[in-house]
C-alpha positions as CSV (number, residue, x, y, z in Angstrom):
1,X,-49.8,16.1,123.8
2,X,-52.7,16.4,126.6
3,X,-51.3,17.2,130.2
4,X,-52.6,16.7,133.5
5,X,-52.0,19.8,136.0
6,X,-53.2,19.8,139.7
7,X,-54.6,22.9,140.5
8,X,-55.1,23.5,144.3
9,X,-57.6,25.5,146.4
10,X,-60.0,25.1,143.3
11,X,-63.0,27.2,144.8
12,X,-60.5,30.1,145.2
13,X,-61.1,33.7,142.7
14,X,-57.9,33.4,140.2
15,X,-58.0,29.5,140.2
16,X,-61.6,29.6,138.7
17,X,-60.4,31.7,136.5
18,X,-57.2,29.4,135.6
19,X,-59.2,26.3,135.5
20,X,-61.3,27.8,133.3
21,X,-58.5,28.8,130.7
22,X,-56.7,25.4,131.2
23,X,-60.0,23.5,129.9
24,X,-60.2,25.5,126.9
25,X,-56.7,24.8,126.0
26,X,-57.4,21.0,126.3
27,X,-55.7,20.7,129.7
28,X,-56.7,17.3,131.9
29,X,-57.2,19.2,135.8
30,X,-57.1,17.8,139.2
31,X,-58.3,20.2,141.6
32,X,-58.5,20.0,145.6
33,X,-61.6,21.4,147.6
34,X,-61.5,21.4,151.4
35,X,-64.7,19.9,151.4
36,X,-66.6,17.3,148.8
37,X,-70.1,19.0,149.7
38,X,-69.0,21.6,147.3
39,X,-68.4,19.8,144.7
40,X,-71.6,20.2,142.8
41,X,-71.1,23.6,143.2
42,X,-68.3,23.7,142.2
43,X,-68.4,22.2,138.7
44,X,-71.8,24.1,137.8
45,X,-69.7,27.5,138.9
46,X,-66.6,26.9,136.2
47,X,-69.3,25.0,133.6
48,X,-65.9,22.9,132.3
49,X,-66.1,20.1,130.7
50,X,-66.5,17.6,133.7
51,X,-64.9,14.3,131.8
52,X,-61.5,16.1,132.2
53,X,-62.2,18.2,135.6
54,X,-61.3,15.8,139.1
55,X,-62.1,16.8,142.2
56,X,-60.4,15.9,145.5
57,X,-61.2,16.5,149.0
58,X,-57.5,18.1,150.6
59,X,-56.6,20.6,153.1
60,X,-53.2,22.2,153.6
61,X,-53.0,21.4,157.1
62,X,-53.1,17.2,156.5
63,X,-51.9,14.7,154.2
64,X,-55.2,13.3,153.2
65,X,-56.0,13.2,149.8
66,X,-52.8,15.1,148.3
67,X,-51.5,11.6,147.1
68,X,-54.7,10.8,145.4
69,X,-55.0,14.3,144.0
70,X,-51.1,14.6,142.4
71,X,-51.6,11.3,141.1
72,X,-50.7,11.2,137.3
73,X,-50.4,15.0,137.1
74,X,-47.4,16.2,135.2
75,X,-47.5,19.9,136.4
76,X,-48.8,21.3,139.7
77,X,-50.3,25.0,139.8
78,X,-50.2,25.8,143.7
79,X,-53.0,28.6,144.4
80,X,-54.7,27.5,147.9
81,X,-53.3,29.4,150.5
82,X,-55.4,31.5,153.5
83,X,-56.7,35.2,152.3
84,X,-58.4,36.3,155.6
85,X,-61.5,38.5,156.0
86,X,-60.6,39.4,159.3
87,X,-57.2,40.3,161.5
88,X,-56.6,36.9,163.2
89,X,-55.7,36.8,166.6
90,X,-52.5,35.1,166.3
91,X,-49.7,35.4,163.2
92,X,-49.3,31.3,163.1
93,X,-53.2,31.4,162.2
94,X,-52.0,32.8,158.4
95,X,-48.3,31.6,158.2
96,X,-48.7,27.9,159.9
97,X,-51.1,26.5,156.9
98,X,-49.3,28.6,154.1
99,X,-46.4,27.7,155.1
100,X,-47.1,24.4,155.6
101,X,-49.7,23.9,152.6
102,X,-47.2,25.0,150.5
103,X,-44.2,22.2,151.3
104,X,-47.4,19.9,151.6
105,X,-48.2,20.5,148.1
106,X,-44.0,20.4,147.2
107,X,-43.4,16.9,148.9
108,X,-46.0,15.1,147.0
109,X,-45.2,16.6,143.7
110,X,-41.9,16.0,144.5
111,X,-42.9,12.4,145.4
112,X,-45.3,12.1,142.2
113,X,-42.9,13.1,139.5
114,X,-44.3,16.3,139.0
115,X,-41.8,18.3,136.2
116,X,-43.5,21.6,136.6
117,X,-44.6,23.6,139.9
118,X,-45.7,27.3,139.5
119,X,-46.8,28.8,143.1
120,X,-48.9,31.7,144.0
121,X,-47.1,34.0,145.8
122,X,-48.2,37.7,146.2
123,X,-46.9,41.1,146.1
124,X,-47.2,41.4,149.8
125,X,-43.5,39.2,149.7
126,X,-42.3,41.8,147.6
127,X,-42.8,45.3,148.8
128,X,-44.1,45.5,152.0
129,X,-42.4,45.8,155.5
130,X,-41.5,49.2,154.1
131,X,-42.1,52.9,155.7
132,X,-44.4,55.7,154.2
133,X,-43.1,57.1,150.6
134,X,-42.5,55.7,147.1
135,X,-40.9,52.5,146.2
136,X,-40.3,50.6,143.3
137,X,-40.2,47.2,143.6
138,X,-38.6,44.2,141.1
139,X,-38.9,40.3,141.3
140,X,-35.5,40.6,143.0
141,X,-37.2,42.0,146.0
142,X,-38.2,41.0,149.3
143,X,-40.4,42.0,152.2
144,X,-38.7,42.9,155.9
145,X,-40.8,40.8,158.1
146,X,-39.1,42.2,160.8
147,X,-40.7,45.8,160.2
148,X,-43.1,46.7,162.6
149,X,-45.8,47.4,159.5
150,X,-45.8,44.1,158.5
151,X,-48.9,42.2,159.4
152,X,-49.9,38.6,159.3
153,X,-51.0,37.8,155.8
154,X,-47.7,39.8,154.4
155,X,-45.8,37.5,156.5
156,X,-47.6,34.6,155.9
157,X,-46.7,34.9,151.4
158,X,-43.0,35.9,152.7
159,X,-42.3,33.0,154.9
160,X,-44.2,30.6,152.6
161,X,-42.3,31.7,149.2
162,X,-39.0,31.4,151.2
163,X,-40.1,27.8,152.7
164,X,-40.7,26.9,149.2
165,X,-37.6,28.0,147.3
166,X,-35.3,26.3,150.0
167,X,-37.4,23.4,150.4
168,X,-36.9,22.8,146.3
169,X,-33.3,23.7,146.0
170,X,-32.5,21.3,148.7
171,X,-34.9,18.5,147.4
172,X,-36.8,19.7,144.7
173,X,-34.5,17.4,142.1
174,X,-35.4,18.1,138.6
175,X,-38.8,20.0,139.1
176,X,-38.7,23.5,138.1
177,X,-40.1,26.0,140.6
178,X,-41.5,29.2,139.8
179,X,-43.6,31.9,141.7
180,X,-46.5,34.1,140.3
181,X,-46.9,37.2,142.9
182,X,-49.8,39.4,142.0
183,X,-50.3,42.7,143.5
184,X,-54.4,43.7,144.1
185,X,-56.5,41.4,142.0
186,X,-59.9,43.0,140.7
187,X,-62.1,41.5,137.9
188,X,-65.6,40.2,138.1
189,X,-66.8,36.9,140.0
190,X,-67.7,33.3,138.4
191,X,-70.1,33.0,141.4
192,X,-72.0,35.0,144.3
193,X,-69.2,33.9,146.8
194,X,-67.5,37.6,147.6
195,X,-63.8,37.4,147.0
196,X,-61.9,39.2,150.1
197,X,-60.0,40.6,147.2
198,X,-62.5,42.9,146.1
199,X,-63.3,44.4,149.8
200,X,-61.8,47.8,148.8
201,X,-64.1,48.0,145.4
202,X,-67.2,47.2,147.7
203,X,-66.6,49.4,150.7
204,X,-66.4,52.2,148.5
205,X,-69.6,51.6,146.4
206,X,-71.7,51.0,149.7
207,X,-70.4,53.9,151.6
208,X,-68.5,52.3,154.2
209,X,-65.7,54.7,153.8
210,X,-66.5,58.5,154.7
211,X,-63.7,59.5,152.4
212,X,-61.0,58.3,150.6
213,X,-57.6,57.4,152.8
214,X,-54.0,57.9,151.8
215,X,-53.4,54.6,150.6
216,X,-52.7,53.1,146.9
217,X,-52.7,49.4,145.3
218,X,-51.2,48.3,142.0
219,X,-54.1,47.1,140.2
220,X,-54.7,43.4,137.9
221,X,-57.4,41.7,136.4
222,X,-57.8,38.2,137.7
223,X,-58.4,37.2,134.2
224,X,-54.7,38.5,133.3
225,X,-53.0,36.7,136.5
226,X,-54.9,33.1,135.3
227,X,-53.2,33.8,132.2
228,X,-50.0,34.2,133.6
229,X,-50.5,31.4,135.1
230,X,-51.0,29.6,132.4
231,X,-48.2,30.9,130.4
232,X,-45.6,29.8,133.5
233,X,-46.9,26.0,133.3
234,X,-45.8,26.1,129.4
235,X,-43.2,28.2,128.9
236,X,-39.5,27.0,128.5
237,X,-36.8,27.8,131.5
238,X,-38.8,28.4,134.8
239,X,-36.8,26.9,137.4
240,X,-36.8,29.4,140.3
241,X,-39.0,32.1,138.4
242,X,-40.5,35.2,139.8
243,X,-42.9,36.8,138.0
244,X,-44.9,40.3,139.5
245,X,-48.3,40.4,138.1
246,X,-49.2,44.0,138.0
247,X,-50.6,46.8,136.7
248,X,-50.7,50.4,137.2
249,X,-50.9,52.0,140.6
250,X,-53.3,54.0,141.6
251,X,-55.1,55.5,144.9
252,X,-57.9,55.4,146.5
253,X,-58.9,58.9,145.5
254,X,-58.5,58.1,141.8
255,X,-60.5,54.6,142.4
256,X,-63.1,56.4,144.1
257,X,-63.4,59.3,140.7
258,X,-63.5,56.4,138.3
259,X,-65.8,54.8,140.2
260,X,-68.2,57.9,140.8
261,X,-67.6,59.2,137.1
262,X,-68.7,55.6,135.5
263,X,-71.5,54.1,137.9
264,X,-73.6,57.2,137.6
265,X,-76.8,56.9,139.9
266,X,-75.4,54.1,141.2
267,X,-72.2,55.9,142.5
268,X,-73.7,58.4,144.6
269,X,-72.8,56.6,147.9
270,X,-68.8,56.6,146.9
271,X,-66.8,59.8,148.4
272,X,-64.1,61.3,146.5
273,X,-63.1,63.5,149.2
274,X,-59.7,63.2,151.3
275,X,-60.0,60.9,154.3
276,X,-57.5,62.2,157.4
277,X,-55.0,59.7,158.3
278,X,-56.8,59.9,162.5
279,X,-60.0,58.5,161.1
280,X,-58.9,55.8,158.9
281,X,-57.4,54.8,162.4
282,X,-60.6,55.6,163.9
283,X,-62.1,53.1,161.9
284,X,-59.9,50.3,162.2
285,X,-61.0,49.9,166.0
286,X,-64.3,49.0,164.7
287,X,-63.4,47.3,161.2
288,X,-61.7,44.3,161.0
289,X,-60.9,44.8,157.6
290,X,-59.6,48.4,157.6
291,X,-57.3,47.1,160.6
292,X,-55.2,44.7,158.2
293,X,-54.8,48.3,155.7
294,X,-54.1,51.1,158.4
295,X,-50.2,50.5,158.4
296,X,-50.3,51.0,154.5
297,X,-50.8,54.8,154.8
298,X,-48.9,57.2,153.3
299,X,-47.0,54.3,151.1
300,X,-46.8,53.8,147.0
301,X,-45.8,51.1,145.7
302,X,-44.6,51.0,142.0
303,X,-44.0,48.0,140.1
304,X,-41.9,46.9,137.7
305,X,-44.1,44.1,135.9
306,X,-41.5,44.2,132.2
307,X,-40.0,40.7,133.5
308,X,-43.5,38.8,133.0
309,X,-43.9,40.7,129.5
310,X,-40.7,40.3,128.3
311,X,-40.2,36.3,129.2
312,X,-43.9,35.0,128.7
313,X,-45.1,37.8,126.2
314,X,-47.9,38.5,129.2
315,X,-50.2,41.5,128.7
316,X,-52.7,43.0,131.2
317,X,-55.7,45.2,130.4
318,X,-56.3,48.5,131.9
319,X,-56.7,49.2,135.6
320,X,-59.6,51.0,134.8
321,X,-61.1,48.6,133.1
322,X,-60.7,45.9,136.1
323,X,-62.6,48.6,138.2
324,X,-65.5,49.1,136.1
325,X,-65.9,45.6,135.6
326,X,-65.4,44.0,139.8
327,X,-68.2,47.2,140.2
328,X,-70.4,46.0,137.6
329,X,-70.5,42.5,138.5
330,X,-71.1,43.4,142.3
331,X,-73.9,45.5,141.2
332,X,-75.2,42.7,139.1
333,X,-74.9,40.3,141.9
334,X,-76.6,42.4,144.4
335,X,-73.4,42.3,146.9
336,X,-73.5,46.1,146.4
């Protein structure tokens, strides 16, 4: 039987990707844009078939529209949330509308009927707020928000999953609840609008890095997190899921190699050469975006992503091939 899922924040890199997938399997999708200009856009960017694809005008920070939006859906699948290109001058700038987006999103669910709700969470409410060293890190993890590393957007996915699992076990009723929390999501682009999630991929490629810094990401496609995705609004048993979606971990040094060794010619701007700790720092006076990073030094992150393959049969491809593909399509898209 055909369902109706809501998919928020439907401009956004994985929920192109997840809209996408849910149209081919014969899915009926709502999906909220901040704006109705975009529309057009919009529906020529995921080339769905537009019969079964709404579009609503809603922003996390109102009740407008969410009503409309829910209306008739069966599942929700919660992606919109803030992913900033710059340090913002205040914490509440993040953690207010993600926070608040996210019970937003619950309440009229809640209100609508809605039997299934699968979130996007991130592995920054896993693993971070951590010191330099290794670490291995499970769905039943947490990060300290009280650590003094632990900058706005990490808190912002913390506090937000946390609102969100209370908010449901208090009044969430029947709905099952479930997170998705993907580490560093690479992959190539539907459209020419630059995903913040592929900043590291592009600063290396167009030499904005003067060598590579002690830091390392665990690495998935955005094609394998839709998926996942996908496979939590189906699957049997979610209520109050976790699910880490991610892949091998690598740094920036090994990133940089791949890159170099595969882009030929068109690498020669990528270093491979160590970057000291004092100039990453350097940097960050002068780069917004290497400011958000600089605490991550010296840290690895290792994660255990068994739990998603195990319950939902979830695969991922290679890290390297997510690499070579978000370089590619930058290159093909003239962004690098």
């Amino acid at each position: 039987m055909a369902k109706t899922v809501l998919v928020t924040g439907g401009t956004g890199y994985i929920a192109g990707f997840l809209i996408r997938q849910l149209s081919a399997e014969g899915w009926t999708i709502h999906t909220t844009i901040r704006s109705l200009s975009k529309e057009s856009g919009l529906r020529a960017t995921l080339d769905v078939d537009n019969d079964r694809l709404k579009v609503f005008a809603a922003d996390l920070m109102s009740d407008d529209g969410w009503a409309e939006a829910v209306a008739g859906c069966s599942h929700v699948a919660h992606l919109a949330s803030p992913l900033p290109s710059a340090v913002p001058k205040n914490d509440d700038e993040l953690i207010v509308p993600a926070r608040e987006g996210a019970l937003r999103a619950l309440r009229f669910a809640k209100a609508e009927g809605v039997k299934r709700f699968v979130m996007t969470s991130s592995m920054a409410a896993v693993s971070y707020g951590v010191g330099r060293g290794e670490h291995h890190s499970t769905e039943a993890d947490w990060t300290d928000i009280d650590h003094p590393d632990a900058y706005a957007y990490v808190k912002s996915k913390t506090i937000a999953e946390r609102a969100a699992r209370d908010f449901v076990e208090v009044e969430g009723g029947d709905m099952e609840y479930c997170t998705i929390n993907p580490s560093l999501v690479l992959g190539p682009q539907m459209s020419d609008d630059f995903s913040t999630s592929l900043e590291l991929i592009k600063k290396l490629m167009d030499g904005s890095f003067p060598g590579t810094p002690d830091l390392s990401f665990s690495i998935v496609d955005v094609r394998d997190t839709a998926d996942l995705h996908a496979r939590a609004l189906t699957a049997d048993n979610m209520a109050g899921e976790r699910f880490l979606a991610a892949g091998k971990t690598m740094h920036i040094r090994e990133i940089a190699e791949l890159l170099k060794a595969g882009l030929g010619d068109q690498g020669k701007r990528i270093p491979t050469r160590k970057l000291p700790d004092w100039l990453l720092k350097l940097l960050s006076i002068f780069d917004p975006v290497v400011r958000q990073v600089v605490s991550e030094l010296g840290k690895t992150r290792l994660v255990d992503a068994s739990h998603a393959k195990e319950v939902l049969g979830w695969e991922t491809r290679p890290a390297e091939e997510s690499i070579m593909d978000t370089a590619n399509d930058l290159l093909r898209r003239g962004i690098v």
